[in-house]
N, C-alpha and C positions, 0 to 999 in steps of 0.2 A: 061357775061364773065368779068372778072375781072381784071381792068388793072395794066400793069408793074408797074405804079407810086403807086397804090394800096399794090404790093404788097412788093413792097422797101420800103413804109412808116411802113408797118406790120411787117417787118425781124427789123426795127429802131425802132420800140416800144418796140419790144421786147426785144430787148436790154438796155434798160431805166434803172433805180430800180427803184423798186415799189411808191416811193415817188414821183419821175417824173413824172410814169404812173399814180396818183393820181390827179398829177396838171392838165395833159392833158386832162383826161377825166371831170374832173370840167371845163375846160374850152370850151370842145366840148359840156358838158350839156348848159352851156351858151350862146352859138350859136344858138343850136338848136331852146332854149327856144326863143333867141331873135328873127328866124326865123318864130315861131310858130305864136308870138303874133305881128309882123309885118305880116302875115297874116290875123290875125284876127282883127288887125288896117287896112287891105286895102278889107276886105271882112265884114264887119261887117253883122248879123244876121238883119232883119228888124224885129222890133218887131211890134205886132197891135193894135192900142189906139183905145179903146172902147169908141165914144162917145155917151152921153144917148141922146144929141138934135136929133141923128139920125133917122130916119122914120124905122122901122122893113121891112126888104126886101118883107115881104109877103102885104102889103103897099102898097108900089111902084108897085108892082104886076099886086095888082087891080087898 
């Protein structure tokens, strides 16, 4: 559901001109983005270093 603030800030954009609404949405992409990549600064991907000193698991095994 969609709420009342939601839809008072939607009847106030549209009310803008179009240059307004240009600034706003460049500035909402900039948010996003900056939410995006502070996600991916607090989750970072592990990546996995191959190293050759290592014994081959079938090695170890036996």
């Amino acid at each position: 559901m969609i709420s009342h603030q939601l839809l008072e800030l939607e009847q106030s954009i549209h009310n803008l001109s179009l240059e307004d609404k240009l600034w706003l949405l460049d500035k909402i992409f900039e948010q996003v983005r900056g939410t995006a990549e502070n996600q991916e600064e607090s989750n970072p991907q592990q990546t996995l270093n191959y190293d050759e000193r290592a014994k081959p698991i079938w090695e170890i095994a036996v």
